[in-house]
N, C-alpha and C positions, 0 to 999 in steps of 0.2 A: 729605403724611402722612395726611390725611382719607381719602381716596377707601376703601383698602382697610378700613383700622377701620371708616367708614361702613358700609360693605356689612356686613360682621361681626358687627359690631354691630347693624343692622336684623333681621339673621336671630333673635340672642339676642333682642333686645326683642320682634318679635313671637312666639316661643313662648310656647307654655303653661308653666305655672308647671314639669313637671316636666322638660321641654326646656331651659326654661330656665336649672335647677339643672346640669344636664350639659353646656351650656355653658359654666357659669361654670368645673368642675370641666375642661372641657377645654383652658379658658384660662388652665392656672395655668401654662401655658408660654407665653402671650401677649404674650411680648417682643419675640418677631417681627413682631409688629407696627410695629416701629421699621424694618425692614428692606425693602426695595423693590430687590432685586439682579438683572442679566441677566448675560446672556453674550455682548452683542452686542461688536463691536470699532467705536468709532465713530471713531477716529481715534488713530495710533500716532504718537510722537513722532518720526521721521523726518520724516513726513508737515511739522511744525511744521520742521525742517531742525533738529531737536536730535540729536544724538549719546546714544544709550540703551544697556542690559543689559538682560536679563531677569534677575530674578532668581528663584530659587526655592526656600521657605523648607519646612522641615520643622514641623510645629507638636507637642508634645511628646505630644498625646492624638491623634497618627497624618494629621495633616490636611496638603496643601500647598498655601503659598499663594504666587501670583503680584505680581510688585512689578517696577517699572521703579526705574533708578538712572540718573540724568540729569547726568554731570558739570558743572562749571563750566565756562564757555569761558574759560579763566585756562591760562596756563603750569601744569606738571604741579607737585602741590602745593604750590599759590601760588592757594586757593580760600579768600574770606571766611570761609566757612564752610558748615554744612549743614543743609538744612529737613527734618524728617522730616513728611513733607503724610499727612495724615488725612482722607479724603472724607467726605461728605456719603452721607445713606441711601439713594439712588435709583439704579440701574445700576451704573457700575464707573468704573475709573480710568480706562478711556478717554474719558469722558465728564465726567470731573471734569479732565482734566492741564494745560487752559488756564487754572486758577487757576496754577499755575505754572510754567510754560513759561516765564514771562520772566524765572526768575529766574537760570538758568545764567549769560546775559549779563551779570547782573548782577555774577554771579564767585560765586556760590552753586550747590553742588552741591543735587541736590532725590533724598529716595528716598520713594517711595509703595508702600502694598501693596493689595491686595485681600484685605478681610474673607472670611473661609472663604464659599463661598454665590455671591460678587462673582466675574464675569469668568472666567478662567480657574483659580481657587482654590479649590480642595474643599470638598466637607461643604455643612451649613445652617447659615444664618447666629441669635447669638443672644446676647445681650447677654455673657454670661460667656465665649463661643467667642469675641467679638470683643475681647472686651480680653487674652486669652493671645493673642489674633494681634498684635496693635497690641503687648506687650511682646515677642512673637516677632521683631517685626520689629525693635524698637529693639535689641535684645540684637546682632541681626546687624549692625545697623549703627555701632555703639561700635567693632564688633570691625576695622571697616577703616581701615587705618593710616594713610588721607587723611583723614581722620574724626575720630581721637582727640584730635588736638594741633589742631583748628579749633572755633569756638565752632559749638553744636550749639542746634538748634532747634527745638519741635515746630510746628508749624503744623495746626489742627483747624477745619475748617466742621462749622458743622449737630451732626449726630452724629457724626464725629469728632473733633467739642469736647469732645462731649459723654464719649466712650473717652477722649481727650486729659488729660483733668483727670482721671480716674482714676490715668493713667499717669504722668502727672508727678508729683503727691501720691506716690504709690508710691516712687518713682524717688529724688523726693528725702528724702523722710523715712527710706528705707533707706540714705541716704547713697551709693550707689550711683554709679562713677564710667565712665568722666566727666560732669561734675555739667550740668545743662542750666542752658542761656544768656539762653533767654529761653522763653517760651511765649506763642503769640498763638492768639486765640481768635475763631471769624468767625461770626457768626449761629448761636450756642451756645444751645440749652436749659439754664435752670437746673438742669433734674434731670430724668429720664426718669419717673419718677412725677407728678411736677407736669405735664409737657408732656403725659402723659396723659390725668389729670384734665382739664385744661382743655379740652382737645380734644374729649374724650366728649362735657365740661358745656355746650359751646358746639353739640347739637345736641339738638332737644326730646325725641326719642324716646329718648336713649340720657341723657340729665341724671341723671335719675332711677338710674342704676347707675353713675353716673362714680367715686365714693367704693369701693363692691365690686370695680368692674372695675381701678378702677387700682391696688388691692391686690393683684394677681395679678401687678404691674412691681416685681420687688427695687427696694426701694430700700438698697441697700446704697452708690449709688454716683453719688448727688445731688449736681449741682457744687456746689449752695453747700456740702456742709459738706462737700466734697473741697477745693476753691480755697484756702483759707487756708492749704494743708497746701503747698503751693505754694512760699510764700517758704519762704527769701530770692532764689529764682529769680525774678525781673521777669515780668509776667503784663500781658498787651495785651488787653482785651478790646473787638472790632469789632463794632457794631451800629448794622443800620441803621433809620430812623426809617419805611421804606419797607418793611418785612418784611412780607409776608402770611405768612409760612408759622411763621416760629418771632418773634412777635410784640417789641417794642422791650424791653417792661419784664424778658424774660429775661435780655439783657446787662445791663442796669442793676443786678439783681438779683445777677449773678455778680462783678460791678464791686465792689459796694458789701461784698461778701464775702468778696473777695480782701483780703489782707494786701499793703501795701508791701512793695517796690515797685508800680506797677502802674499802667495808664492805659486811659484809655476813648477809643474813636475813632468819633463817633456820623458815619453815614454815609447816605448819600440812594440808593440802588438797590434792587433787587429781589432779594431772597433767592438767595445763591450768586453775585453779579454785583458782588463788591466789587473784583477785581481788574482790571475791566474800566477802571476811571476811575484815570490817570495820578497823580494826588493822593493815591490812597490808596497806590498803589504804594511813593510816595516815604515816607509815614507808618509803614509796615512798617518798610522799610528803617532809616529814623532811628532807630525803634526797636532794634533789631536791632543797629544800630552805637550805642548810648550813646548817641545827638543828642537835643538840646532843641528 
């Protein structure tokens, strides 16, 4: 997340004072700054020997966004149930889909999309544009009739935790059916304002404007005071002890937030790399299925 604010930011800092006012005034759409999207294809689910769709979704202010749908390898509706996966801010779903690729086997169907900006999916990307996608997507996916009668689940890294808890609060507090099963949360920012400020404040030149600058990020849509909106939907929050990137005390923070149900699964890898170790696999999953 540093590299591009870095640079951005060293431009604003060293202007002259009135440069520097017309930066700030140009950054009152600096939300993008969360966003790090390409259009490479780094590897399609075949490739993994999984069974895929493309799908392709219309977004309601004219945009269309790309999503793979990953059935279960189960007898034909006779699926656990289904993950709706939410990537992280860097590239696209090709490059996110080995978070869960193993879950088909599992007997879990998986749908993912690309945020507008992401992959093959329209438009630029931008905190408000991505959460109409992230509901865009969940709307289409309630509506499939493998889907409705199975428990439903969001699954969010990084900054699709971060959309994730938007979208679940929403989801459930409008009562909205069918009602979600569980939500898990993987190396989640507290809040896109906070993760801001911190970031700025953690570099000398840019300290001194962290408070300004990250007044320019809505905060309309801070997980902590989203999470609690949550229950009685069970709420998994993943973090690990070993994050450089979105630091440990943010899940602690979203943990301690959340309303019961809910549980914390403190974990030893490198940011985006939780699904890589067998253990936490199994941690998901008991979740997911009611186990202690």
């Amino acid at each position: 997340m540093a590299s591009r604010t870095t640079r951005l930011l060293l431009i604003v800092a060293n202007a002259r004072m009135p440069g520097l006012l017309a930066a700030l005034l140009l950054l009152s759409g600096c939300s993008s700054v969360f966003f790090y999207p390409d259009r490479v294809t780094y590897i399609t689910p075949d490739r993994l020997n999984l069974e895929y769709e493309d799908i392709y979704l219309d977004t309601a202010d004219g945009e269309t966004l790309h999503g793979w749908w990953l059935p279960a390898e189960t007898p034909e509706n006779d699926a656990r149930g289904t993950v709706y996966f939410l990537h992280g801010n860097a590239q696209n779903i090709s490059s996110h889909i080995l978070n869960v690729a193993w879950l088909p086997e599992r007997g879990y169907n998986v749908f993912t999309i690309d945020y507008r900006g992401y992959g093959q999916s329209t438009g630029d990307p931008d905190i408000e544009g991505a959460l109409h996608d992230v509901e865009t997507g969940l709307r289409w996916l309630v509506a499939q009739p493998q889907v409705s009668e199975r428990p439903l689940y969001i699954l969010g890294q990084s900054l699709g935790g971060g959309l994730g808890i938007a979208l679940a609060s929403e989801w459930t507090q409008r009562e909205e059916q069918p009602r979600l099963d569980g939500v898990i949360l993987d190396g989640t920012f507290s809040g896109f304002r906070k993760i801001a400020r911190e970031k700025l404040g953690g570099f000398w030149l840019t300290w001194p404007l962290q408070i300004p600058l990250s007044w320019t990020i809505p905060d309309d849509y801070e997980g902590v005071d989203h999470i609690p909106r949550i229950s009685p939907v069970p709420v998994m929050v993943i973090h690990s002890v070993r994050d450089g990137i979105i630091p440990f005390h943010h899940g602690e923070a979203l943990y301690e937030a959340a309303e019961q149900p809910r549980e914390f699964l403190q974990t030893d890898t490198p940011h985006g790399a939780t699904f890589v170790i067998p253990r936490y696999r199994k941690e998901m999953i008991r979740f997911m299925e009611g186990g202690k």
